[in-house]
N, C-alpha and C positions, 0 to 999 in steps of 0.2 A: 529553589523555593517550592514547597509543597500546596499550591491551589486548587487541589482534586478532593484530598481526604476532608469527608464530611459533607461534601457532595451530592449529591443527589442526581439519578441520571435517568433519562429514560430507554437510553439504548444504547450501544457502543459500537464503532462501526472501525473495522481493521483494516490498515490498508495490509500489502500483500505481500510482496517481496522485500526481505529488509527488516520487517515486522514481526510477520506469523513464521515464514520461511527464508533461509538461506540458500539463495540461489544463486549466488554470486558468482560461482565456477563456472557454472552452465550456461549465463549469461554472457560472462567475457571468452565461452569457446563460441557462440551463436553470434558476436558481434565481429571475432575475431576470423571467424570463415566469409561470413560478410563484406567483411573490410577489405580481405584478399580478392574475392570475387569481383566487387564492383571498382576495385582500383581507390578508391576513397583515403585519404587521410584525416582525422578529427583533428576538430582544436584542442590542445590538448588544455587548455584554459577555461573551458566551456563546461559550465556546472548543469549537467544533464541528468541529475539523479530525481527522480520522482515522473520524468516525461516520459510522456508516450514514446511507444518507435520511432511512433509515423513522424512526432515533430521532431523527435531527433535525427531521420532519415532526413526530412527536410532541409535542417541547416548544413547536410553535406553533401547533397546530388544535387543534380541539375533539376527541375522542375518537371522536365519532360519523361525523366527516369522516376520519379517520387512512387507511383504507383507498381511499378513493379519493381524498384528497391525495399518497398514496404511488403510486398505479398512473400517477397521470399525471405525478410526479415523476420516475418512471422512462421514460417516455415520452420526456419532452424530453430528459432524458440520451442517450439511443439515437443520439436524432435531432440532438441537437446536437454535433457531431464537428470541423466548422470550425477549422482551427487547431491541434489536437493535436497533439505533436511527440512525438519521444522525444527525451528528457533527454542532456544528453553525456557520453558513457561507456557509456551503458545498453544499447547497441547492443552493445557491445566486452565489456562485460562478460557478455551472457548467451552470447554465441558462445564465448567462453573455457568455459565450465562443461560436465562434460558433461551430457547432455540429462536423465536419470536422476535427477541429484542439485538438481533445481536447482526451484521452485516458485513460483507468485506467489500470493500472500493479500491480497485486498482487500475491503475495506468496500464496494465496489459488487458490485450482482447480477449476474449471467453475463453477461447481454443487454448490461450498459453494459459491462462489463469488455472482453469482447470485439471490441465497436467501436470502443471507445478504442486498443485495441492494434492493428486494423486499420488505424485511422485514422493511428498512430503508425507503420505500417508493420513490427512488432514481428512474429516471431512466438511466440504463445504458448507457454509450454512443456506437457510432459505434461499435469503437474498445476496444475491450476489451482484455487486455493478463493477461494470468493466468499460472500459472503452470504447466497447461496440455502442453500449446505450446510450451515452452522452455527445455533444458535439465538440462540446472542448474541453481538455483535459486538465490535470492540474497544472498550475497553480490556480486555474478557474475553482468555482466550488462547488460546479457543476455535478457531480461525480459524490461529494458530501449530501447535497441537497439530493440529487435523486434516492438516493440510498436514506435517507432520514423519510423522503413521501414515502418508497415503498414501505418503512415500517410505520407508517400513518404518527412518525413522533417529528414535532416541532425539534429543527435544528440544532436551537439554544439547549436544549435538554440533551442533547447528542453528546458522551466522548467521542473523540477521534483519536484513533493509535497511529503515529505514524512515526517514520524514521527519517523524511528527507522534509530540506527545506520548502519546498514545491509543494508538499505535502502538508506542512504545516500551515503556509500561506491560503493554501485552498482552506483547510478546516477552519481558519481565520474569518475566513471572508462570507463561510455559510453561517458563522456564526457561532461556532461549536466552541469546548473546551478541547484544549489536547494536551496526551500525554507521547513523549517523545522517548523514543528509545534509541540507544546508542550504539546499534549496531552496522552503519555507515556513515555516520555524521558526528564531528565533535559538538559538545555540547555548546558552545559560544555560538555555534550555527543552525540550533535548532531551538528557537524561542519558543517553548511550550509553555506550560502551567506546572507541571512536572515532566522531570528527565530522569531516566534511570537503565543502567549498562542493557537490561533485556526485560522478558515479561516475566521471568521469573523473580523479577523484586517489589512485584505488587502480586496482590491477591481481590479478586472481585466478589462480590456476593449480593444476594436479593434480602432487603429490609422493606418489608412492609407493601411491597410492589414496585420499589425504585431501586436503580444500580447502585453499590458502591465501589471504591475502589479505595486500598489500601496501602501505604509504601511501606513494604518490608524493611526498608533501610539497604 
């Protein structure tokens, strides 16, 4: 069901991987040297897409390792960049926005976030919030609401783009609408207001001083 078009918004805020970028290779080679490193095995039942490292380092090390299973988790992220692409649309769609209204909020820390968007050839907008800024991550809405104060716009006036359910839950809870993209998640698990395979089946544009958003079909 379509609850976006006709809309009205005051800013649109992207989360990051998933989303705007494919980073998916580079991630399971950064998770997969990790793994071998620290001896660790996951559950493999554990839906960890949209969290931080740090709380998914947590539910597999010991407590006493957390901080230095996390500094070198973020290491290989940095450094693992190979293959990252931007997503189709994501390009077309931050260039449509103006620069002001427009933010990305991700579960990774500055350091990754930034090389990923590099890597992606992206560039970043003003605001960018990351993990470093906030205290808890998503599914908190922590991370939404920061990113809505820095562009001085009320939540409820906020899209949110995201692609995990973590993701959505948080855009939920600050208040926001969302739109859900199906580039990690079937759709029966990512309850938005719209869902649609990528960004390239909506199109955004400025009316009057407010955002819209359009489903191509």
């Amino acid at each position: 069901m379509d609850r976006l078009t006709g809309r009205r918004f005051a800013a649109v805020i992207f989360d990051l991987d998933g989303t705007l970028i494919d980073s998916h290779p580079a991630i399971a080679r950064a998770w997969t040297t990790w793994l071998a490193e620290f001896e660790v095995t996951p559950d493999p039942a554990a839906n960890v897409n949209g969290m931080t490292s740090e709380a998914i380092v947590r539910l597999i090390v010991p407590a006493h390792r957390v901080v230095e299973a996390t500094a070198r988790m973020e290491e290989l992220e940095v450094f693992e960049t190979e293959g990252i692409r931007a997503l189709p649309g994501a390009r077309e769609a931050l260039q449509a926005l103006p620069s002001d209204r427009v933010a990305v909020a991700t579960s990774g820390t500055r350091a990754v976030a930034t090389a990923r968007l590099d890597a992606a050839g992206l560039t970043p907008p003003a605001v960018l919030l990351t993990a470093d800024d906030v205290e808890h991550g998503k599914p908190a809405p922590d991370l939404f609401l920061a990113a809505a104060r820095a562009l001085g716009v009320d939540p409820a006036d906020c899209l949110v783009v995201e692609d995990a359910p973590a993701g959505v839950r948080a855009a939920r809870a600050a208040g926001a609408r969302v739109l859900g993209v199906l580039t990690t998640t079937p759709a029966d698990d990512l309850p938005a207001d719209l869902v649609v395979p990528d960004l390239s089946h909506v199109a955004f544009s400025t009316d009057a001083g407010s955002l819209r958003v359009r489903h191509l079909g």
